[in-house]
N, CA, C and O atoms as a MOPAC input file, in Angstrom:
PM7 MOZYME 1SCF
protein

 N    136.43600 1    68.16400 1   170.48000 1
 C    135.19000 1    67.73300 1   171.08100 1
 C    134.01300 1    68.01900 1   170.15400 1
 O    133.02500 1    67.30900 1   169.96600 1
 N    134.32100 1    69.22400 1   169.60000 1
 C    132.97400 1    69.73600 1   168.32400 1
 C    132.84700 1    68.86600 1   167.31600 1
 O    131.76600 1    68.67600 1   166.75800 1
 N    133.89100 1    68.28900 1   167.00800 1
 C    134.30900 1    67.38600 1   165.70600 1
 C    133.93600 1    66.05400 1   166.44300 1
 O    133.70400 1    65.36000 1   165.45300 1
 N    133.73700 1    65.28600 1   167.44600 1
 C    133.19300 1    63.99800 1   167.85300 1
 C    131.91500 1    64.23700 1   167.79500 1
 O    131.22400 1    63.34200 1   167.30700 1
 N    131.28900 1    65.40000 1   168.23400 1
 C    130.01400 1    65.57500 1   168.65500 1
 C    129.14700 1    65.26600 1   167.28900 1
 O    128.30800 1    64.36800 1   167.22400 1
 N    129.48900 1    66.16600 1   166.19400 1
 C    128.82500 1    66.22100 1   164.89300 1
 C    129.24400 1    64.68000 1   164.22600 1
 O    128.62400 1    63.94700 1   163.45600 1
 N    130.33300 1    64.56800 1   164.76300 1
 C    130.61000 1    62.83500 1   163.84800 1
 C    129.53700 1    62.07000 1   164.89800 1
 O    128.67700 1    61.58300 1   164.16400 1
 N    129.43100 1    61.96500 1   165.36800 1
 C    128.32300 1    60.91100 1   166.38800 1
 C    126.77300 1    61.43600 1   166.10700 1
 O    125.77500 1    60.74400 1   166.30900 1
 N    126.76900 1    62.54400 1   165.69600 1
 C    125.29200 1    63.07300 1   164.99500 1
 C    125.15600 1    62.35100 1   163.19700 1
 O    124.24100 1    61.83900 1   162.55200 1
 N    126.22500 1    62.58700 1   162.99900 1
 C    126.50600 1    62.09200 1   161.47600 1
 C    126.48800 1    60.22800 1   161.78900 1
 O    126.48900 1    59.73600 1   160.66100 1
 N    126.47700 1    59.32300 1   162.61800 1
 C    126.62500 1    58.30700 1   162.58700 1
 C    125.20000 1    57.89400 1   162.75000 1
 O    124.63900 1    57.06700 1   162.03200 1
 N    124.58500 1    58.62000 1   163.88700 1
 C    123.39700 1    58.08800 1   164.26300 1
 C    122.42700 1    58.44200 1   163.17700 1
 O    121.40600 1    57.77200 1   163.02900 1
 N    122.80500 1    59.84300 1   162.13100 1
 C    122.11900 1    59.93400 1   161.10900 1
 C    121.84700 1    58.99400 1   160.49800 1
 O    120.65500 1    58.70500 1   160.38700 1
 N    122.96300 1    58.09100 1   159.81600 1
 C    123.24100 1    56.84600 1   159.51400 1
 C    122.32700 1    55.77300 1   159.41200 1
 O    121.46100 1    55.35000 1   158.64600 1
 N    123.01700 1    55.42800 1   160.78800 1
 C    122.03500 1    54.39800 1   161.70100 1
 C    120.76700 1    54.12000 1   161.55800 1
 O    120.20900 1    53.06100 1   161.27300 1
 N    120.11800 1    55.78300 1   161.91300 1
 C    118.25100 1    55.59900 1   162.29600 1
 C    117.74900 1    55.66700 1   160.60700 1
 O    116.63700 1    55.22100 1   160.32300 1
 N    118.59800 1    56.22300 1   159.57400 1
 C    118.43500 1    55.68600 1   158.37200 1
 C    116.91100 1    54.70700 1   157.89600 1
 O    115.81300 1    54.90200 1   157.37500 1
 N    117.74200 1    53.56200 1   158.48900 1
 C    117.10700 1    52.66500 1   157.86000 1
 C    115.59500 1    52.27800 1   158.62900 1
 O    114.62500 1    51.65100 1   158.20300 1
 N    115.94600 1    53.16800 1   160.40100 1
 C    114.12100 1    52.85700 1   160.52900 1
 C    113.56700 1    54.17900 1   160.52000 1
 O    112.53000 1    54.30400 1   161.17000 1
 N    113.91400 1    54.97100 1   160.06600 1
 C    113.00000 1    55.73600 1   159.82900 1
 C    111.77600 1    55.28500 1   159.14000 1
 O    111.87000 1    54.40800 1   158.28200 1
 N    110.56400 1    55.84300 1   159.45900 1
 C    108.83800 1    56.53900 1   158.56100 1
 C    109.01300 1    57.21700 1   157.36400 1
 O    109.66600 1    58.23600 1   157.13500 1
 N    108.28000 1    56.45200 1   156.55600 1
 C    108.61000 1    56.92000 1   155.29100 1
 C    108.19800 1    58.84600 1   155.51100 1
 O    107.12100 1    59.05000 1   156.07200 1
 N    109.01500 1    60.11500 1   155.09000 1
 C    108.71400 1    60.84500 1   155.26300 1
 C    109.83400 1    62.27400 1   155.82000 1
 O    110.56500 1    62.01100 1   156.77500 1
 N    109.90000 1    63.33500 1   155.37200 1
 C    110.97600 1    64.19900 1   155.76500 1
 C    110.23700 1    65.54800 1   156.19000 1
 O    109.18600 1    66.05700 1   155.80100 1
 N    110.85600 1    65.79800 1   156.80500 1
 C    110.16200 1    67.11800 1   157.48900 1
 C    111.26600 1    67.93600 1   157.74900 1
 O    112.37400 1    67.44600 1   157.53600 1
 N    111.18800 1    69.12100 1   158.17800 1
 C    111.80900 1    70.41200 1   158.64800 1
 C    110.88500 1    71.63400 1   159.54900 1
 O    109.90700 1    72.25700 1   159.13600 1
 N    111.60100 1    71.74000 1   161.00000 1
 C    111.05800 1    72.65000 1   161.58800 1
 C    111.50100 1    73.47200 1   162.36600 1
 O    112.60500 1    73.67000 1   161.85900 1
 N    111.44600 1    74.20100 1   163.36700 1
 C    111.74100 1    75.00500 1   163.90800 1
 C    111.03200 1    75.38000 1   165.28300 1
 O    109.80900 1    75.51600 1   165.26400 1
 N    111.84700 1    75.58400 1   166.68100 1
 C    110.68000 1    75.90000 1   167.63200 1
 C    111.68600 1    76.91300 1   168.30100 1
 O    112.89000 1    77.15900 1   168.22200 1
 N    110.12700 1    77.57500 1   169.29700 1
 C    111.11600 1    78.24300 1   170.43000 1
 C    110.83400 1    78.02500 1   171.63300 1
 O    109.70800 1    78.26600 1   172.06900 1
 N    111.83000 1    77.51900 1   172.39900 1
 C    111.38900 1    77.43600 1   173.86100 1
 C    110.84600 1    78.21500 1   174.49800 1
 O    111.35900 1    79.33300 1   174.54000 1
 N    109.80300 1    78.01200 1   175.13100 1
 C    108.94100 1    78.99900 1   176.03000 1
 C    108.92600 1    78.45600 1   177.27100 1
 O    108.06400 1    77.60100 1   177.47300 1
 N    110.00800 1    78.86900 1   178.56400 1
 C    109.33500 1    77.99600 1   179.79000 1
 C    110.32700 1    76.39300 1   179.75100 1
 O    111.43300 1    76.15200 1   179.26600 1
 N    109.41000 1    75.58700 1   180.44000 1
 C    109.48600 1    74.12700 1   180.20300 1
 C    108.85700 1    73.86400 1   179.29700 1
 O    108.28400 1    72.78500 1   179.44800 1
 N    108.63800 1    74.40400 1   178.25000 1
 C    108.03700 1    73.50300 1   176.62000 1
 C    108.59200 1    74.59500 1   175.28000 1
 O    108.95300 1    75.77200 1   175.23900 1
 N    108.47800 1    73.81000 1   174.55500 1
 C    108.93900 1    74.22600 1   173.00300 1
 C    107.56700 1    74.37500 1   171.85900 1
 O    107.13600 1    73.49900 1   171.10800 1
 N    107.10200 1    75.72400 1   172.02200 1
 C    106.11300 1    75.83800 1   170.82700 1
 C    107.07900 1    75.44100 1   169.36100 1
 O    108.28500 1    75.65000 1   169.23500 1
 N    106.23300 1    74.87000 1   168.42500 1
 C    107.26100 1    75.06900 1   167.31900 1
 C    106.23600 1    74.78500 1   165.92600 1
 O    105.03800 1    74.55700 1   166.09600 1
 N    106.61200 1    74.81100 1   165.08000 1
 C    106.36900 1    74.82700 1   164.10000 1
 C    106.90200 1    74.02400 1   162.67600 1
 O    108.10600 1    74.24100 1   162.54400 1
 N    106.33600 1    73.12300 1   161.52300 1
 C    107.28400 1    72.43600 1   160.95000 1
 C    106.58300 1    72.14800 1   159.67600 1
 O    105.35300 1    72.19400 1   159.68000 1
 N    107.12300 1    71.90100 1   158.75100 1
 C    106.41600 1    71.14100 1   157.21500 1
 C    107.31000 1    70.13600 1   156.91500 1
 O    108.44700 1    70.07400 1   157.38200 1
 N    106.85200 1    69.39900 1   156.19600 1
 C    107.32900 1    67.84700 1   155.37400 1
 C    106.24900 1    67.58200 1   154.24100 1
 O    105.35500 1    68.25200 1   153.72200 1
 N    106.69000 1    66.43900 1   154.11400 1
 C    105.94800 1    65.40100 1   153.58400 1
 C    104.52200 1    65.15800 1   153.97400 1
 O    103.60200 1    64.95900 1   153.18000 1
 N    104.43900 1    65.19400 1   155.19500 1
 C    102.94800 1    65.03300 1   155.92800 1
 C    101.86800 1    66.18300 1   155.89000 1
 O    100.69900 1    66.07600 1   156.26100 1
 N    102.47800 1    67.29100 1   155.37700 1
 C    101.65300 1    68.85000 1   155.47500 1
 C    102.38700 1    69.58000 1   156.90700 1
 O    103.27900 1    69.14700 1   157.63500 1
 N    101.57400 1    70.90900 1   156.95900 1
 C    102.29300 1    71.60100 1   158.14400 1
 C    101.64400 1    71.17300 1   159.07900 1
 O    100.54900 1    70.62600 1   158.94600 1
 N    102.19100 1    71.34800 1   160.09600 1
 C    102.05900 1    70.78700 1   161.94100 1
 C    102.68800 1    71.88100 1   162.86100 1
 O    103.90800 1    72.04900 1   162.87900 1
 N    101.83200 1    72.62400 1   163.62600 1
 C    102.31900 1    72.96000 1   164.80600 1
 C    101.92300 1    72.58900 1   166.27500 1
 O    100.76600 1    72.43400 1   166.66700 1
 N    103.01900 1    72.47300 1   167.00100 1
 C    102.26800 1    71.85800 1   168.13300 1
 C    104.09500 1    72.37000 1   168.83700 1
 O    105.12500 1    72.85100 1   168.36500 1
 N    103.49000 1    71.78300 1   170.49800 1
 C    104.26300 1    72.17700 1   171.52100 1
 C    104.83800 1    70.63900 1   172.05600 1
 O    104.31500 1    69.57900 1   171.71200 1
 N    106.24000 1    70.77200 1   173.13400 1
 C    106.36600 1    69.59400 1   172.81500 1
 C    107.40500 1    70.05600 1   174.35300 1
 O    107.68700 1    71.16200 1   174.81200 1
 N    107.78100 1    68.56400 1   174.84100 1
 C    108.73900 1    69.31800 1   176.17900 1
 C    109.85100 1    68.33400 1   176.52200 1
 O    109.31000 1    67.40400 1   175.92400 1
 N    110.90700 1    67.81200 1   176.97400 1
 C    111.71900 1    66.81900 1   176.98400 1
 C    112.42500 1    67.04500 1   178.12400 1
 O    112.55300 1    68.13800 1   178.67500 1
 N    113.06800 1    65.57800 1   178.61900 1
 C    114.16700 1    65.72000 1   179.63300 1
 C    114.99300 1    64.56800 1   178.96000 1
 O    114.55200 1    63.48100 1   178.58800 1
 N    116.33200 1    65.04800 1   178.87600 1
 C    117.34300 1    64.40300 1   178.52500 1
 C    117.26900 1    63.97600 1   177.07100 1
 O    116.79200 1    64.94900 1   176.48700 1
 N    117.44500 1    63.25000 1   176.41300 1
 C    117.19200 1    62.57300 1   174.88400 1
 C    115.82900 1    62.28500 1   174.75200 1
 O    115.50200 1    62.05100 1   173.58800 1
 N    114.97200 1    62.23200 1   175.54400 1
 C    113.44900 1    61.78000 1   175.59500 1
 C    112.47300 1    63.46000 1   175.50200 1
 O    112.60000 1    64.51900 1   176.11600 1
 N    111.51200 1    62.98500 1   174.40700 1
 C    110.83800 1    64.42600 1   174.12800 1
 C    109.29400 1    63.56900 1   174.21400 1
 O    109.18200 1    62.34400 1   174.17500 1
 N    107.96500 1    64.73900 1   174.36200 1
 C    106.77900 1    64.24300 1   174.02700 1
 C    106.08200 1    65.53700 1   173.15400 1
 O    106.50100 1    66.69500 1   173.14300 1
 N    104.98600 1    65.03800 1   172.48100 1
 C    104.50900 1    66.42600 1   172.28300 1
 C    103.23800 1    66.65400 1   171.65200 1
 O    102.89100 1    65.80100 1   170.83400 1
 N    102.61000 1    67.45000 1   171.82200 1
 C    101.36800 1    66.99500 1   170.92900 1
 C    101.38400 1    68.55200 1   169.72000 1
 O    101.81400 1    69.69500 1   169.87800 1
 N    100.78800 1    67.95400 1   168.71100 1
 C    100.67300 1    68.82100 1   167.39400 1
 C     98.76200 1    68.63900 1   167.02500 1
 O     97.85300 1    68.01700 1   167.57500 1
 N     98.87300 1    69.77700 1   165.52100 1
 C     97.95300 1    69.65900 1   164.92700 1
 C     98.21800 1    70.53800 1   163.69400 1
 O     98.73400 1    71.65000 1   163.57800 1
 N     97.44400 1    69.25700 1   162.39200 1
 C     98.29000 1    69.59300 1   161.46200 1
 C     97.41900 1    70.24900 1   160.60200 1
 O     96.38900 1    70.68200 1   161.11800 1
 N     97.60200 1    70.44200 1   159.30500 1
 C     96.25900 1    71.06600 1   158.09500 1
 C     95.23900 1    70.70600 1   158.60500 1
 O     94.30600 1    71.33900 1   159.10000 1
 N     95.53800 1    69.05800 1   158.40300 1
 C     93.80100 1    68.95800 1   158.29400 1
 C     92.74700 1    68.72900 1   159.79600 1
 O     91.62400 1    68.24900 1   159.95500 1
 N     93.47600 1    69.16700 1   160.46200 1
 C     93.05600 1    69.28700 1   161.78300 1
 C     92.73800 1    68.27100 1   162.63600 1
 O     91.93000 1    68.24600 1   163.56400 1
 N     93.72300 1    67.15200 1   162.06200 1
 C     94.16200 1    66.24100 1   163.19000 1
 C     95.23000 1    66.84100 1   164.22300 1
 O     96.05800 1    67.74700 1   164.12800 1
 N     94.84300 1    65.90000 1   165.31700 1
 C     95.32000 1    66.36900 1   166.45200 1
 C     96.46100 1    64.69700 1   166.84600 1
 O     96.07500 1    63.52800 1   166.82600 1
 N     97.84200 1    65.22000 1   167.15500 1
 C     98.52900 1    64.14200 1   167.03300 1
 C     99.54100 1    64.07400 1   168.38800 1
 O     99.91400 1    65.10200 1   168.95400 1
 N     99.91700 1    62.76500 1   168.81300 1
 C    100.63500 1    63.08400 1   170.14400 1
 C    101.87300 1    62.09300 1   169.75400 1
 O    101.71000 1    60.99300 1   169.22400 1
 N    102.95900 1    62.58000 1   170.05300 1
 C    104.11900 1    61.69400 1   169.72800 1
 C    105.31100 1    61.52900 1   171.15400 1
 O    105.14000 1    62.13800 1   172.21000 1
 N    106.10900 1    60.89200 1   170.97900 1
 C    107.19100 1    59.98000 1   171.66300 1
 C    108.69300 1    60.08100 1   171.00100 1
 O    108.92200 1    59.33900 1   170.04500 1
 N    109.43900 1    60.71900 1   171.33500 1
 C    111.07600 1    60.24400 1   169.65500 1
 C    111.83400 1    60.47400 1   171.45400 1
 O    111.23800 1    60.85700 1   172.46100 1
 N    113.40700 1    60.04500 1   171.29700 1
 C    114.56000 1    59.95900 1   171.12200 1
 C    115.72600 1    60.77300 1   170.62300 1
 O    116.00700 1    60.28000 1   169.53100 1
 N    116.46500 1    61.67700 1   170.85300 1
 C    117.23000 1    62.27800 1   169.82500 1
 C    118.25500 1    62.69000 1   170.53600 1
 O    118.29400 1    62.62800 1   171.76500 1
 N    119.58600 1    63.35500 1   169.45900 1
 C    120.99500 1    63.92800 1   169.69500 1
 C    121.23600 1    65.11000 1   169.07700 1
 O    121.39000 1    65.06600 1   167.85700 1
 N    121.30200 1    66.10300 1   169.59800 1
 C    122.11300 1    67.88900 1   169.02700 1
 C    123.00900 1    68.33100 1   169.83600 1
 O    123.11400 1    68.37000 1   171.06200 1
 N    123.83200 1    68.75700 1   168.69800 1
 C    124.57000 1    69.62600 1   168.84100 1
 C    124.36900 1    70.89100 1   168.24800 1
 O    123.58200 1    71.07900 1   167.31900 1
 N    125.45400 1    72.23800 1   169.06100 1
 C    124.83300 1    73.32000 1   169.25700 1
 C    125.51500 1    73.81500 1   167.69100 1
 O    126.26600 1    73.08200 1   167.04700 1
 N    125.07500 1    75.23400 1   167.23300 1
 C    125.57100 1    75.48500 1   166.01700 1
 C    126.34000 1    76.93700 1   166.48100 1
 O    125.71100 1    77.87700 1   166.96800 1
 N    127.26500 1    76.94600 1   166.33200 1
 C    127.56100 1    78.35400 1   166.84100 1
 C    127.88800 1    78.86400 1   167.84300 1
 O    128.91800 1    78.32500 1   168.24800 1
 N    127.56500 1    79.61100 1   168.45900 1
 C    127.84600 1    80.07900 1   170.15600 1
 C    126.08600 1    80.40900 1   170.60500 1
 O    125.94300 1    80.88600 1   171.73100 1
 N    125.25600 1    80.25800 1   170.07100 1
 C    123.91300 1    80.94300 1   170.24000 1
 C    122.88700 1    79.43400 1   170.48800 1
 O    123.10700 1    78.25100 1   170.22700 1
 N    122.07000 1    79.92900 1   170.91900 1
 C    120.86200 1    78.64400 1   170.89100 1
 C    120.48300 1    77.73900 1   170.15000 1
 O    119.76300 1    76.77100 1   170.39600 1
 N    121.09000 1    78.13300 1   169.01300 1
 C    120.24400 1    77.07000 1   167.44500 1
 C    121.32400 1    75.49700 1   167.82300 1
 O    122.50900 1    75.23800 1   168.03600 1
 N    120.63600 1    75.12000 1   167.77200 1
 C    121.48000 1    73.41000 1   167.53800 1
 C    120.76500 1    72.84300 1   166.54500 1
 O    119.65100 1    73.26600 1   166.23800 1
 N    121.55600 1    71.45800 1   165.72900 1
 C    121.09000 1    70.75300 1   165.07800 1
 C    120.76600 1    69.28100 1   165.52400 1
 O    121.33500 1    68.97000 1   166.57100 1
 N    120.03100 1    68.37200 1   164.99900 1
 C    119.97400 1    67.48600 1   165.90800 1
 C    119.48700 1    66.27700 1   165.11100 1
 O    119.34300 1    66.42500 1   163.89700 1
 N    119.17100 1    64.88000 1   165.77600 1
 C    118.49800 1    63.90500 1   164.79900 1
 C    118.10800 1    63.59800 1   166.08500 1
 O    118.56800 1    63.82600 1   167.20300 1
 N    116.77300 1    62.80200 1   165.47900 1
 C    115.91500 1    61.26400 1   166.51100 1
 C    114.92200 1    60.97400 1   165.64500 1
 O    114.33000 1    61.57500 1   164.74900 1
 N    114.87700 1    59.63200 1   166.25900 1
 C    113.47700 1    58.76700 1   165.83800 1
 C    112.47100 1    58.69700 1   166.82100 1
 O    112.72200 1    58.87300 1   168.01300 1
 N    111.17700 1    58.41300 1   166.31900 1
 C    110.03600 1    58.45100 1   167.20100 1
 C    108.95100 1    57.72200 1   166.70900 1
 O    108.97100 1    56.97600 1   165.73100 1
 N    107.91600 1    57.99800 1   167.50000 1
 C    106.39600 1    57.57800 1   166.68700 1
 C    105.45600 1    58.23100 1   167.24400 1
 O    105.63200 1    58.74400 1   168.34900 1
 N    104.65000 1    58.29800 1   166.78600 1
 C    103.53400 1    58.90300 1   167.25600 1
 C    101.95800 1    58.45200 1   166.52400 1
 O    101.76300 1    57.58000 1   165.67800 1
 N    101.24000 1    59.11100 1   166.99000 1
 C     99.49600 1    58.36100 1   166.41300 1
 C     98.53600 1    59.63900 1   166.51100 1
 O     98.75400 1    60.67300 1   167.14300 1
 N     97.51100 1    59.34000 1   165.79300 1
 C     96.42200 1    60.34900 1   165.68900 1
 C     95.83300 1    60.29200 1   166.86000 1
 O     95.42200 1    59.19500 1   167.24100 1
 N     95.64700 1    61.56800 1   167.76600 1
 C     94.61100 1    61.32800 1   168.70400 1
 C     93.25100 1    61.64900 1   168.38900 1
 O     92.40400 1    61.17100 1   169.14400 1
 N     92.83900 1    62.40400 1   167.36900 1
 C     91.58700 1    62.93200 1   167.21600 1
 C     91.63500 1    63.49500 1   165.68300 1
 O     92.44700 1    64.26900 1   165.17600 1
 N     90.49600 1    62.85100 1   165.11300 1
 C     90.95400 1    63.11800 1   163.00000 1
 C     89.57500 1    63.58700 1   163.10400 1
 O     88.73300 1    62.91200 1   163.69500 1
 N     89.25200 1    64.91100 1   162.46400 1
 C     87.51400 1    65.54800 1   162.75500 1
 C     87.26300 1    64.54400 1   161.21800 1
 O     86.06000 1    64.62600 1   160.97300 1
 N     87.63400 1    64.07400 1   160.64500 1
 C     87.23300 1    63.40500 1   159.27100 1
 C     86.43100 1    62.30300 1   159.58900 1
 O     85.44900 1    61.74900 1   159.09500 1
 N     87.32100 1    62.12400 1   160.79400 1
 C     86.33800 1    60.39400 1   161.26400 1
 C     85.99900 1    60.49000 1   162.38200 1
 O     86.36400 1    59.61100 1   163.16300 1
 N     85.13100 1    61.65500 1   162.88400 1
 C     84.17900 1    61.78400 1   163.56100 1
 C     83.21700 1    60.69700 1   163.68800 1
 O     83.11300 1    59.98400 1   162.69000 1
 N     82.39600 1    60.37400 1   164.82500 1
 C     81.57300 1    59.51600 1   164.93500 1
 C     80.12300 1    60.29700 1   165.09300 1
 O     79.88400 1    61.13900 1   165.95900 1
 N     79.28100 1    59.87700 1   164.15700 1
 C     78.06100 1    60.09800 1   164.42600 1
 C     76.97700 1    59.50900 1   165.62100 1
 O     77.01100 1    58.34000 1   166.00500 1
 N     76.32000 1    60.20400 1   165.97100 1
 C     75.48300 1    59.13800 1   166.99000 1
 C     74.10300 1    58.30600 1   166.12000 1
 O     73.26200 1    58.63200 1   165.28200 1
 N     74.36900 1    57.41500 1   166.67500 1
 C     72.88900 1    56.56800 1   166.01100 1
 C     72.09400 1    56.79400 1   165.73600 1
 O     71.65100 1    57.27500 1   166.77900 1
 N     71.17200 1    56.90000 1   164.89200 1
 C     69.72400 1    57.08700 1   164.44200 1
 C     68.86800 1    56.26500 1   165.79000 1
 O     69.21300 1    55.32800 1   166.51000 1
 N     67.95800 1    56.87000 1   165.75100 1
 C     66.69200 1    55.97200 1   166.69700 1
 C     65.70700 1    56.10000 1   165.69000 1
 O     65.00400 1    57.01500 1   165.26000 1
 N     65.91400 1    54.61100 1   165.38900 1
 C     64.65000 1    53.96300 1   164.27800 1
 C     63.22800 1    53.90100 1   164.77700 1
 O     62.89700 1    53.33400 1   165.81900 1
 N     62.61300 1    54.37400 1   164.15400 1
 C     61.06200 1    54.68700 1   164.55400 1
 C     60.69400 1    52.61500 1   164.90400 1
 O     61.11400 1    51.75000 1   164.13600 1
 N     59.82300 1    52.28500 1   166.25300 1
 C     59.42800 1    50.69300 1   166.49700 1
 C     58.21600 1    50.40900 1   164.92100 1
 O     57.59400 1    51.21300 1   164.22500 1
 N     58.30100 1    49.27500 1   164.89600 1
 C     57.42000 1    48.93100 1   163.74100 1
 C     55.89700 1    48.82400 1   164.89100 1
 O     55.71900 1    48.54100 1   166.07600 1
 N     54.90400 1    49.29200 1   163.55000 1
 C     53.67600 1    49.28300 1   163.61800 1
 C     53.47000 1    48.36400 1   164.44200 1
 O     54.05200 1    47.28100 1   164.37800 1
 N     52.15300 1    48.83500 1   165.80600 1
 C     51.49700 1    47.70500 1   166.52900 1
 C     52.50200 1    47.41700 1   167.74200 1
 O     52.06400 1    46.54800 1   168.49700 1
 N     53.66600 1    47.90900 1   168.08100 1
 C     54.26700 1    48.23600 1   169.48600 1
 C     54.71800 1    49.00800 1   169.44300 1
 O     55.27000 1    49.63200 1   168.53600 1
 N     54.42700 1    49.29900 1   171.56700 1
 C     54.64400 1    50.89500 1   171.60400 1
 C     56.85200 1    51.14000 1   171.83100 1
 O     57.71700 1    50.36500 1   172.24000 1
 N     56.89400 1    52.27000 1   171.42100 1
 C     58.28000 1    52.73000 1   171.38100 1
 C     58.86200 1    52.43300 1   172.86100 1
 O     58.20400 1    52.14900 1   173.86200 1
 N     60.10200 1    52.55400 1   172.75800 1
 C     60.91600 1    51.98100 1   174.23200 1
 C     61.14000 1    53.24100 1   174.62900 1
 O     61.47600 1    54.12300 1   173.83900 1
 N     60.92400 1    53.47800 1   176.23800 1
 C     61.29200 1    54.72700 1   176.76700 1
 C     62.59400 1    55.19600 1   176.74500 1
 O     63.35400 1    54.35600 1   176.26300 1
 N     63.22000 1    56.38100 1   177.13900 1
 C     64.77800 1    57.20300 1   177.33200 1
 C     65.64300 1    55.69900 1   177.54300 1
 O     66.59600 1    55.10200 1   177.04200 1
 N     64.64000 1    55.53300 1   178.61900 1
 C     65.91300 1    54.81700 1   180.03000 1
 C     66.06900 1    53.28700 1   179.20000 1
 O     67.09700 1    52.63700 1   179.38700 1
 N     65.23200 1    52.88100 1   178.48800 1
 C     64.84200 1    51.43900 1   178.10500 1
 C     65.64600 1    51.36700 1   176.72100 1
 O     65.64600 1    50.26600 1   176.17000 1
 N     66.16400 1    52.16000 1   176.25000 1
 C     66.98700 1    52.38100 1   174.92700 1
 C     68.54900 1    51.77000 1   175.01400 1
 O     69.04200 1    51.99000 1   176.12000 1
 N     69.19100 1    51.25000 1   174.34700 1
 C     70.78000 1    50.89700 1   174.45200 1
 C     70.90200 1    51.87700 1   173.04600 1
 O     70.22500 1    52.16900 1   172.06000 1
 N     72.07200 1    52.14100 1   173.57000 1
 C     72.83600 1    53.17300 1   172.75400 1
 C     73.89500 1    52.04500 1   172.11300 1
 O     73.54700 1    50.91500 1   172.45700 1
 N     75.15800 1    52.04500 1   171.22900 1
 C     75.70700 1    51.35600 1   171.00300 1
 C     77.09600 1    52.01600 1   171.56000 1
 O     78.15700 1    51.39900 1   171.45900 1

């Protein structure tokens, strides 16, 4: 049964191959509760974030160096290593930036009215 399990990890390795994100990572978490603090580096820089799953379906949100804040979606298969908690595992996913402080938005300038009319009040202003 140990030997199907890891061959069906080794297949789907395979498989998700070819759609994987350009990009490799390695990490590590520990369950706390119903969620998994964890911790990880790759290709992308380091990321820690917490993350929680039922069945093959995980979600999770991170934040990495540069202090984006990121929320993701994957899929995956492990098996256990040993007699102890550690398993190994594969999935694919995606995920997106929720919040990049780099591209912060500034608020608008309020341009002084040209000479000879008077300025528009609080309430009389559009913001964009």
């Amino acid at each position: 049964m140990k030997a199907a399990s890891l061959l069906a990890v080794a297949l789907a390795c395979a498989a998700l191959a070819g759609c994987a994100s350009p990009g490799v990572g390695v990490g590590i978490g520990v369950p706390v509760g119903p969620v998994t603090i964890g911790v990880g580096g790759g290709t992308g820089g380091v990321n820690v974030g917490v993350g929680t799953g039922v069945g093959p379906v995980g979600v999770g949100v991170g934040v990495n160096q540069r202090g984006q804040v990121t929320g993701g979606v994957g899929v995956g298969a492990s098996v256990p290593i040993g007699g102890g908690p550690v398993r190994a595992g594969v999935g694919v996913g995606t995920g997106t930036v929720i919040y990049d402080p780099a591209n912060h938005l500034a608020p608008a300038p309020v341009l002084p009215a040209p000479a000879g009319t008077a300025a528009p009040s609080a309430s009389q202003q559009v913001v964009p």
